[in-house]
Every structure is written in structure tokens, then in C-alpha cells.
BADRENNU-821694 format. One record per residue (C-alpha): x, y, z; residue in one letter. Coordinates in pm, whole numbers, plus 50000, padded with zeros to 5 digits. Layout:
XYZA...
***
This chain:
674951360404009X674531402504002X674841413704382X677071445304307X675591469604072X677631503203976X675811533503774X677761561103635X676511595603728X677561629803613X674891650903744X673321658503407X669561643403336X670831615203190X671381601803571X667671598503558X667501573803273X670331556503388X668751548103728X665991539603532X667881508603404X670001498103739X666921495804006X664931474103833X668071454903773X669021456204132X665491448004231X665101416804057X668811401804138X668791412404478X671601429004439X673341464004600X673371495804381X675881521404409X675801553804236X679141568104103X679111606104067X682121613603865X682881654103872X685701667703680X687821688603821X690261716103654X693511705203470X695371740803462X698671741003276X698841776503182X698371811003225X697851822102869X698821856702832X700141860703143X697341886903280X695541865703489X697421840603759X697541805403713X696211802804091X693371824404034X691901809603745X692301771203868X690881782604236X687531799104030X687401764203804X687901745904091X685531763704333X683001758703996X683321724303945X683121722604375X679741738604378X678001719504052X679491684804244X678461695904581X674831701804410X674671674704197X675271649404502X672961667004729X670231661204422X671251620904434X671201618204811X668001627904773X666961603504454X668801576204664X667291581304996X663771570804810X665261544304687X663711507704794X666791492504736X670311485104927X672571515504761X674891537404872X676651570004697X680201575904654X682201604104385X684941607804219X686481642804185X689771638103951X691341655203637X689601643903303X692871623703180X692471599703530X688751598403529X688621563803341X691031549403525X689311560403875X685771547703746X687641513103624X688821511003981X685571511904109X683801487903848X686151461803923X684501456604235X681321455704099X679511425503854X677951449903607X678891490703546X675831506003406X676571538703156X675221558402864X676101545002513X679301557902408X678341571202067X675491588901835X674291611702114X674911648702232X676701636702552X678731607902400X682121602902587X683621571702402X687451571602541X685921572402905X683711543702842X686531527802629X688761534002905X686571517403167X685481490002919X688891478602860X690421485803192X688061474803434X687731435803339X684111438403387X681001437503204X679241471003087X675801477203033X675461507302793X671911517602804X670401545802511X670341581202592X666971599302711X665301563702642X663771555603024X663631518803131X659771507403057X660031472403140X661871444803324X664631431903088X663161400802923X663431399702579X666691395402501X668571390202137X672361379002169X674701385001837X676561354901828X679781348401725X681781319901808X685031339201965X686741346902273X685271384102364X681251372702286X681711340002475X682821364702798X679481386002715X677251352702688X679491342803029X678361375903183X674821379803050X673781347103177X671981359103527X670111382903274X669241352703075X668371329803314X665141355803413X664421363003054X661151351402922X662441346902546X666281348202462X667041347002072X671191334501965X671191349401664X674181348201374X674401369401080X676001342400793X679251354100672X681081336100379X683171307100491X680451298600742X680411267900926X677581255200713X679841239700468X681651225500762X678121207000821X678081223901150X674901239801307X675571275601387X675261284601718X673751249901843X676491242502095X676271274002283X672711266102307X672621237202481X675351253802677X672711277502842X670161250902798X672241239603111X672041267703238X668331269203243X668231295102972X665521286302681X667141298002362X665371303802032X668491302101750X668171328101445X670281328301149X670311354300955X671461359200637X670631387900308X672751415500466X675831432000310X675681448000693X676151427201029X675521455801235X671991468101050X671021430401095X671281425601392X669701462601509X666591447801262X666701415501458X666451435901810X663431459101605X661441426101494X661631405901789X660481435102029X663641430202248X664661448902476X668101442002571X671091429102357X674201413702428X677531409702232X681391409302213X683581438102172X686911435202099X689911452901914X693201467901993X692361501502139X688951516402037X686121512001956X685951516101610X688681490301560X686351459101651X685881430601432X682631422101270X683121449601012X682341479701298X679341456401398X679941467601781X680311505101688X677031506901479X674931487301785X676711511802019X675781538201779X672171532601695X670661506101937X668141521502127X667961489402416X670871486002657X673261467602547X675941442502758X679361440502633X682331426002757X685851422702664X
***
């Protein structure tokens, strides 16, 4: 079950589209949202040339980043208080270098942590998210930048692989499946695929969420020299409108198996898109 919902907020217009994405999803699981505005505060660690004291410049930087947070979070009180959802509003005021671990913190008390996608956009932060996606044991729901929420999340493509990190996506995606009118398992066909083992791709995991209650349509798909592309085509021609698969890798991003399948959806996808590691 969702029933704890937390959206990363910055202050920037991106909050908008964000919120866009967690309210409906709050709305149709029932489920408390609770708006995280992050504000960075000053790191000062020198003077430069000595003319102007360290004091002074961090106390102007900090009374800056004081007024845009004190602003910004008047702004969201205000978005929030409209709101006809449970919710509440807390921030985070910290250094850049502890901001992933404070919003990890926070996530880990929540079921899903709702965020901009970490790459291909003008606002792209992708060792905060990494930070948080790694850290905070929770699944993330990376939604496209200045694409609003049109509809209720129910078309839904999952890349399927069968390991570890997308079984714990397909673990945590399941409350979104469960409302989803169609849900397509699909598999891009790699060489040494279980074919010539005479096993059915993908047919255990769905009955798995047959048992769940989740109606699954399975898709293999094969004439690609590039996972990633495939699967972005398979989101395009079904009309989806949510996607879920499994990231995983040593430290970033860009180090994930399915030759940098996760980094080009996290790139390019323009539907949210639930990871977990």
C-alpha cells in the first residue's frame, strides 16, 4: 500500500509539475502528502583575496538563501492550504554536500519520494537524486521536467529483467499496478536469452502479479542494437504513461547494467518513471 507520499521541492516552477504528479497519486491511494522544500544554504570556506570578511560574505549568502526559502515556503503554504488532500510542509535548510543525505532521511519514512528526472534537462541534479536513490532504501518516482500530470497513472509499461534491483521496482510498483487499467511486462531479447533454455520470458513474474490482481499483457521485443531506445518506443506505442524498472550499479548512474538502459529512460522518457534499488 502508498499511505506516505514525499515530493521534493526547491521553490523553482518545477514544484508545480511535481505536485502535479503526487496529488493525484495521493488522491487515489488515500495516502498523506508531504512537501519537502529543500533550500541550500552557504558553504563558505574562504575569503579569497582577503578584502572582504569571511563573516560578511556568508551572513549576505546566508541572509539570501533565508529570504528566497522564507518566500518560497510562504508560496507552498499557500499551494498546500488548497490542497484536498491530508499534507503537511516541512524544509530542509543544509549545505549542498549534506542535502542528499537530509532528503534520504526523510524518504525513508515515506513509501514513494517523488522528484524531477535526474538528467537531459536545464535543472538536472543527478548526484542528489543518486544520493537519495541509493541512500534512502526507498522507491523514487522521477517524473519529466515541465511535462504536467494529464491523467491518472494507468497505462503502465514495466522493462523487465529477471534480477534483483527490477524485481524490488515490480515489488514497489505493485499498488500502482494493481489500479492500472493495462500493464505491459515487456523484455528486450538479448543474446543468450532464455529462449534456448525453452523458458517463456517473463511468464513467471506474470502470474506473480496475476496474484496480485494485476492483468499483465507480456511484450517481447526484439530488432534493437539499443535496450534503452526500445523500451522508450515501447512506452511511445502503447500510449503509457508511467514506466517502471531496475536501477542498479556501483555508484552512479551511468554505471547501470543493461548497456546505460536506466540512464537513457532517465534521460529521455518523458512519463514518470519508478525505480528502485
Amino acid at each position: 500500500m502508498i499511505k506516505d507520499i514525499l515530493v521534493y521541492l526547491d521553490g523553482s516552477k518545477e514544484d508545480e509539475v511535481r505536485l502535479s504528479y503526487a496529488v493525484p497519486i495521493a488522491e487515489q491511494h488515500e495516502a498523506v502528502l508531504t512537501g519537502l522544500l529543500c533550500v541550500e544554504i552557504p558553504d563558505v570556506i574562504s575569503a579569497g583575496d582577503g578584502v572582504f570578511s569571511v563573516g560578511k560574505v556568508a551572513a549576505e549568502l546566508q541572509a539570501q538563501a533565508d529570504e528566497y526559502g522564507d518566500k518560497a515556503e510562504a508560496a507552498l503554504k499557500e499551494t498546500f492550504s488548497k490542497l484536498d488532500v491530508r499534507c503537511e510542509l516541512r524544509r530542509i535548510d543544509t549545505v549542498g554536500a549534506q542535502m542528499g543525505a537530509a532528503i534520504a532521511d526523510e524518504a525513508r519514512v515515506a513509501d514513494v519520494f517523488v522528484a524531477t528526472r535526474p538528467y537531459g534537462h536545464f535543472s538536472e541534479q543527478p548526484e542528489l537524486m543518486e544520493k537519495i536513490l541509493f541512500s534512502s532504501g526507498r522507491a523514487c518516482l522521477f517524473v519529466p521536467p515541465a511535462i504536467p500530470a494529464k491523467e491518472p497513472l494507468s497505462d503502465i509499461v514495466v522493462g523487465w529483467r529477471n534480477s534483483r534491483e527490477t524485481a524490488r521496482a515490480v515489488a514497489d510498483a505493485i499498488p500502482f499496478l494493481q489500479k492500472a487499467k493495462k500493464v505491459t511486462l515487456a523484455m528486450v531479447h538479448e543474446a543468450d536469452s532464455n529462449e534456448e533454455l525453452r523458458i517463456e520470458p517473463g511468464a513467471d513474474m506474470a502470474r506473480h502479479l496475476d496474484r496480485h490482481g494485476v492483468n499483465v499483457e507480456l511484450r517481447n521485443i526484439s530488432g534493437w542494437d539499443n535496450a534503452g531506445e526500445a523500451l522508450l518506443n515501447e512506452i511511445e506505442r502503447t500510449d503509457a504513461n508511467m514506466f517502471v524498472i531496475g536501477g542498479y550499479g556501483h555508484s552512479r548512474f551511468r554505471e547501470w547494467v543493461l548497456g546505460g538502459v536506466t540512464r537513457d529512460v532517465l534521460t529521455k522518457a518523458e512519463v514518470p518513471v519508478l525505480i528502485a534499488h
